[in-house]
C-alpha positions as CSV (number, residue, x, y, z in Angstrom):
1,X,-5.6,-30.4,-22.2
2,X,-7.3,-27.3,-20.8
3,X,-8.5,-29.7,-17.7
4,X,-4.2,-30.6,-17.0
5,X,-3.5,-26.7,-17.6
6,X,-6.1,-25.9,-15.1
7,X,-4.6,-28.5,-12.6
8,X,-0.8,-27.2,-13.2
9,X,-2.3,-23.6,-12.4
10,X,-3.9,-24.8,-9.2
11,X,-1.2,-26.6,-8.5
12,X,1.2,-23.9,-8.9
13,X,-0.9,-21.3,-7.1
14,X,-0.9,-24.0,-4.0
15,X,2.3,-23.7,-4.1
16,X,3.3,-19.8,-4.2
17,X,1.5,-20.0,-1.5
18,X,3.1,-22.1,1.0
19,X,6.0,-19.1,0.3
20,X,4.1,-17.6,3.0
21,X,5.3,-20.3,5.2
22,X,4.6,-18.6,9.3
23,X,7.7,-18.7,11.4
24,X,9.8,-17.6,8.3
25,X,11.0,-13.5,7.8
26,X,10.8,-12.9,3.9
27,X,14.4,-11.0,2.7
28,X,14.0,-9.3,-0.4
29,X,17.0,-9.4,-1.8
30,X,16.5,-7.2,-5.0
31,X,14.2,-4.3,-2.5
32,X,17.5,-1.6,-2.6
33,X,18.9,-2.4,-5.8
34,X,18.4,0.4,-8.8
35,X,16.7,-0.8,-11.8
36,X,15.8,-4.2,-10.4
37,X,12.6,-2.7,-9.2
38,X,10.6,-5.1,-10.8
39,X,12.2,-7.9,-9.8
40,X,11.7,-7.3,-6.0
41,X,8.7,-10.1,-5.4
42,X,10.4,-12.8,-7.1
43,X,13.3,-12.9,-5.3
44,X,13.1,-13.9,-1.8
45,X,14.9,-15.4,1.1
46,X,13.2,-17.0,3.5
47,X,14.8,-16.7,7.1
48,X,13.6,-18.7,10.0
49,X,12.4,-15.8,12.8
50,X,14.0,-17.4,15.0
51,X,17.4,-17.8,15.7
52,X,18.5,-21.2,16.2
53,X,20.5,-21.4,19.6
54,X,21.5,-18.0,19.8
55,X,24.3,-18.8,22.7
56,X,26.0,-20.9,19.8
57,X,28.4,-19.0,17.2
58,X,30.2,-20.1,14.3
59,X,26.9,-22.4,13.1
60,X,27.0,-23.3,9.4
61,X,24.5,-21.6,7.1
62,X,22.6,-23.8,4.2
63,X,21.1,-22.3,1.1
64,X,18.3,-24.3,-0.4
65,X,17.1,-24.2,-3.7
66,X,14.2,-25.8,-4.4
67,X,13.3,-27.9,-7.7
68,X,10.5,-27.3,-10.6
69,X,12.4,-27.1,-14.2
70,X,13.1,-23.8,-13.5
71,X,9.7,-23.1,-14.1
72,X,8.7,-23.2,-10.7
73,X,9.6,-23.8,-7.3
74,X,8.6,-27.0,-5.1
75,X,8.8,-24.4,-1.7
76,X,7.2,-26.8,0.9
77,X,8.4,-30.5,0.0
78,X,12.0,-29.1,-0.7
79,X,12.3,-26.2,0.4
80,X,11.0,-25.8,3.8
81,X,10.9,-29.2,4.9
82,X,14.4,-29.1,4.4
83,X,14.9,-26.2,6.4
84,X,12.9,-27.9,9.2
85,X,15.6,-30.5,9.0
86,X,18.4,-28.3,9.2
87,X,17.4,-26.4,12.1
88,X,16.7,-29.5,14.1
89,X,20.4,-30.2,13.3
90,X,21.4,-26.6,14.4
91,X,22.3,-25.7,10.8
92,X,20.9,-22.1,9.7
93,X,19.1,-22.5,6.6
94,X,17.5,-19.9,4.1
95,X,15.3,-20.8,1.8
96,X,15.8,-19.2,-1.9
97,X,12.7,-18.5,-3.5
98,X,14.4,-17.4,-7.2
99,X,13.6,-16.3,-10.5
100,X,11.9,-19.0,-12.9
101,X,10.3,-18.7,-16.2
102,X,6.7,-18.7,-14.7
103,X,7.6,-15.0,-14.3
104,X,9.5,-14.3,-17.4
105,X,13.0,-14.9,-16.2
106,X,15.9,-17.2,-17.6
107,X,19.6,-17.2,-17.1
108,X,21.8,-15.0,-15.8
109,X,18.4,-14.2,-13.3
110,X,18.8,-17.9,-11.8
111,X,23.0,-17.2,-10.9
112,X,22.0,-13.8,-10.2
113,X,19.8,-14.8,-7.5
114,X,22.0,-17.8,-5.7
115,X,24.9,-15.0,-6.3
116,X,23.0,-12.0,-3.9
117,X,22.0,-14.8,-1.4
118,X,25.2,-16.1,-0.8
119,X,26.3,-12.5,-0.6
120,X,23.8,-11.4,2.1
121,X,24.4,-14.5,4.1
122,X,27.7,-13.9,4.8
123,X,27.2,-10.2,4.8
124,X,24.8,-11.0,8.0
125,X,27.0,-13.8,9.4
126,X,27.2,-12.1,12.7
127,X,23.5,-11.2,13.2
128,X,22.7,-15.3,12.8
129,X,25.9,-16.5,14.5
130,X,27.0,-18.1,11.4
131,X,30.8,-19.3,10.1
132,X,30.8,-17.0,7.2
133,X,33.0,-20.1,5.5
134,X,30.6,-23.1,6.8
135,X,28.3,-21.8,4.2
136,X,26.5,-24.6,1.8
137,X,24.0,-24.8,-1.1
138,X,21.4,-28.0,-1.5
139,X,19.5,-28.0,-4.1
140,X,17.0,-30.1,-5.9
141,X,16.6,-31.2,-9.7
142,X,16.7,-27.9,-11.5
143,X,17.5,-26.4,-8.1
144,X,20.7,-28.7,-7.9
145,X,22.0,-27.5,-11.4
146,X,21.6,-24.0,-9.9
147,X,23.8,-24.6,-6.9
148,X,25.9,-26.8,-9.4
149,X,26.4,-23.3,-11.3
150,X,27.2,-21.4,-8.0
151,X,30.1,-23.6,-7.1
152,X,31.1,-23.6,-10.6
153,X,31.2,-19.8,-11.9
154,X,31.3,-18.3,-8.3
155,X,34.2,-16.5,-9.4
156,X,32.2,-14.7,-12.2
157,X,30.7,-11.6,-10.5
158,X,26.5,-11.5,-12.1
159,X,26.2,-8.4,-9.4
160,X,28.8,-6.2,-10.7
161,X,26.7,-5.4,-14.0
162,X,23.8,-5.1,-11.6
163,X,25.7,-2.4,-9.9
164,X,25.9,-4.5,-6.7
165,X,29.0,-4.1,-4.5
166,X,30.2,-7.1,-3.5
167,X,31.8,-7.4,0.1
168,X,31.9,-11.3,0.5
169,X,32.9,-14.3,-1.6
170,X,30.4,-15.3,-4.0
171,X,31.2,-18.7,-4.2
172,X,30.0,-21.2,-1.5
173,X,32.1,-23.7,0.6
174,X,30.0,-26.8,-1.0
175,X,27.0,-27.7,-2.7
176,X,24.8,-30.8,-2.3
177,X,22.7,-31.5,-5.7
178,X,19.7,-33.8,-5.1
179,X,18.4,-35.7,-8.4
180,X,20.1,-33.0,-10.3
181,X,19.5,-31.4,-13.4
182,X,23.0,-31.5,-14.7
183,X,23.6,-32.0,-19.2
184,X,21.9,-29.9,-21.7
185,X,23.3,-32.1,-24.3
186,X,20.8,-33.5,-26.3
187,X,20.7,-37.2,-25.4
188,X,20.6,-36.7,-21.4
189,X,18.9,-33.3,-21.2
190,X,15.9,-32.8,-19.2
191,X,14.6,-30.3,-21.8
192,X,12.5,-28.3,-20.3
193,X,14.7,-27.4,-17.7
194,X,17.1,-26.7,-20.3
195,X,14.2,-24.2,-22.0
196,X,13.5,-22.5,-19.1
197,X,16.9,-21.9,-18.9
198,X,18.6,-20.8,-21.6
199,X,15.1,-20.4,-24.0
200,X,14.4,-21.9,-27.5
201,X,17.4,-20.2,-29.1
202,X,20.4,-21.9,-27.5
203,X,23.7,-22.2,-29.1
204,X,26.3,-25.2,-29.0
205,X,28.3,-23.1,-26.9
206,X,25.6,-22.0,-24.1
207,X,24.7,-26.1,-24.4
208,X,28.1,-26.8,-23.6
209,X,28.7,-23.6,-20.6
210,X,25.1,-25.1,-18.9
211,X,26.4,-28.7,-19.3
212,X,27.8,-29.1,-15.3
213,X,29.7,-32.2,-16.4
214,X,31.7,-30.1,-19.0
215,X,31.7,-27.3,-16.6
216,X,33.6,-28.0,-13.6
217,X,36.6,-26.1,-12.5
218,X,39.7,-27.4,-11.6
219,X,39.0,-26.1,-7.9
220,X,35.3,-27.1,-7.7
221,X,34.0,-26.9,-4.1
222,X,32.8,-30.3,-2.5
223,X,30.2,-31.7,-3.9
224,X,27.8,-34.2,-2.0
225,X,25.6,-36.1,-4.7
226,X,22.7,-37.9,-4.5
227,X,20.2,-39.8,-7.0
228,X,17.9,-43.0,-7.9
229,X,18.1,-44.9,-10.8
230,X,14.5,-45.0,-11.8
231,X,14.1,-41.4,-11.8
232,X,11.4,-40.9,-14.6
233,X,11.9,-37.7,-14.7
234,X,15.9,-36.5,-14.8
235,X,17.6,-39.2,-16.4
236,X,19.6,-41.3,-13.4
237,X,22.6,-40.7,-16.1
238,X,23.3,-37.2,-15.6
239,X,24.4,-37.8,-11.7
240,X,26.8,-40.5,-13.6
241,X,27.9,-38.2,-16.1
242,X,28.9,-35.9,-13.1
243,X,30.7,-37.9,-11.1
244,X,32.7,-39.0,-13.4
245,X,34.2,-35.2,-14.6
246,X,34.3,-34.4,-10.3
247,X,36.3,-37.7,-10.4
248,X,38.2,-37.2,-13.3
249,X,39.3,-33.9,-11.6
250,X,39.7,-35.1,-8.5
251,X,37.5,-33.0,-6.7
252,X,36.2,-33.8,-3.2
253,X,33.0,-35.6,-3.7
254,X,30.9,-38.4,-3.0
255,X,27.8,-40.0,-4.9
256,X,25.0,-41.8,-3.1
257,X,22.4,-43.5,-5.2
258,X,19.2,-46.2,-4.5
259,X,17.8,-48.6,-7.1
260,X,14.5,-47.0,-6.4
261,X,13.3,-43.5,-4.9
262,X,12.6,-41.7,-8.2
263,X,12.4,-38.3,-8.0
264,X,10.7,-34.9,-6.0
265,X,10.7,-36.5,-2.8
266,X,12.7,-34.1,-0.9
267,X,12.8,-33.7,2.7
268,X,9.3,-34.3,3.1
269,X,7.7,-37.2,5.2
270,X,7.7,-39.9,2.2
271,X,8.3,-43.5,1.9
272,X,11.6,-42.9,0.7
273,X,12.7,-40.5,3.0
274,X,11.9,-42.9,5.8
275,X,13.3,-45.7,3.7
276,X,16.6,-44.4,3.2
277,X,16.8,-41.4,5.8
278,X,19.7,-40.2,3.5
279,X,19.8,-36.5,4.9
280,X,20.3,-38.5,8.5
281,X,22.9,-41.0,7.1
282,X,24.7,-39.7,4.4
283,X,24.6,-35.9,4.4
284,X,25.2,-34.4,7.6
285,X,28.2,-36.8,8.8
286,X,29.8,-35.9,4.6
287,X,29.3,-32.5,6.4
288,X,31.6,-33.2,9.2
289,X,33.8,-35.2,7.5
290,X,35.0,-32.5,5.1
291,X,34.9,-29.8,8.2
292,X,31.6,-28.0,7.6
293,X,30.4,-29.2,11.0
294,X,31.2,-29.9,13.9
């Protein structure tokens, strides 16, 4: 036991550490905000330094949300190898290092977080030539309940009772979950997402909020979903529990799934990922098809 602890640590430390990533500006979002003083470190936005084609305006902007049971944060096989991606497809992406439970935090930190990114991306539209309403959130497992929740209770203002004035929409024009977390119901849940979460004393009713699939507003933004069947990890059943309600509703979606790919593999240079090249195939022409790029 103390040998796997030891190798989670490492592991973990490794990976704090690529949030150092060169060629990336770090945004701390909570820096000005009173009484969030000790929040400022965990809460950052990583912004490429450099602008991608700065003679081209109206570019869509991509949050990303990296994965780890909100516990912790996969930064390089999600986070910034996805960003690599979108800047090679002229697509603006920041990279949302958020609160987890490694440092103490669980919801309403998580929304809180996704909530003040979205805000200062559109409050900065002009300064990265973005299309303050071509603005998306990808996230992955835990990451892609987070950007689940954004689209879903963007209309709920977590700033406010920071004090935060809000000057821009809080919810984003779609969200792309990849292997998602989605149920905390018992049969489906991946449970330690769902601790980190929500912690050991949840109630029916939070169960229920945190449950996407019994979440979704009549007006959902678009969702783009993607997952394998033989995830060991996240069952393969809450992406099918998900469609389902975003069908059910009639909300503009579409689910993309492989027999075998399991789960974690990101954007990073994998066999599935040069398999299936979904991000190549899939995502960015979903993007153009619902107007999100051109």
């Amino acid at each position: 036991m103390k040998k796997i602890l030891t190798t989670i640590l490492l592991l973990l430390l490794f990976d704090i550490s690529l949030s150092a990533k060169s060629g990336y500006k770090k945004i701390y979002l909570w820096r000005s905000v009173k009484g969030m003083e000790t929040n400022v470190r965990d809460t950052v936005l990583h912004v490429p330094e450099k602008i991608i084609n700065p003679q081209k305006k109206n570019k869509t902007a991509m949050i990303i949300c990296p994965g780890g049971s909100y516990h912790h944060l996969g930064m390089n096989n999600e986070g910034f190898s996805s960003a690599e991606f979108f800047m090679e497809n002229e697509i603006v992406p920041f990279v949302l290092q958020y609160r987890v439970a490694y440092n103490g935090h669980h919801h309403p930190e998580m929304l809180e977080d996704i909530q003040m990114a979205i805000n200062y991306v559109r409050s900065h539209a002009e300064e990265y030539g973005i299309d303050k309403n071509k603005l998306g959130c990808i996230g992955y497992s835990a990451g892609g309940h987070l950007v689940l929740m954004a689209g879903a209770f963007g209309k709920t203002d977590e700033l406010a009772k920071l004090g935060v004035k809000v000057t821009e929409s809080l919810r984003p024009d779609f969200v792309a979950p990849i292997y998602p977390v989605v149920s905390m119901q018992d049969d489906i849940a991946h449970k330690r997402s769902r601790k980190n979460l929500i912690g050991r004393k949840y109630t029916k009713e939070t169960q229920d909020k945190f449950s996407m699939e019994l979440s979704l507003p009549d007006d959902m933004v678009p969702v783009f979903l993607l997952a394998c069947k033989d995830d060991p990890i996240v069952k393969f059943e809450n992406s099918e529990r998900l469609y389902k309600s975003l069908q059910e509703k009639k909300i503009t979606s579409v689910f993309y799934f492989y027999p075998k790919g399991g789960h974690g593999f990101g954007m990073d240079d994998n066999w599935v990922n040069r398999k299936y090249m979904w991000n190549k195939t899939y995502l960015i022409p979903w993007m153009k098809e619902i107007g999100m790029l051109e």
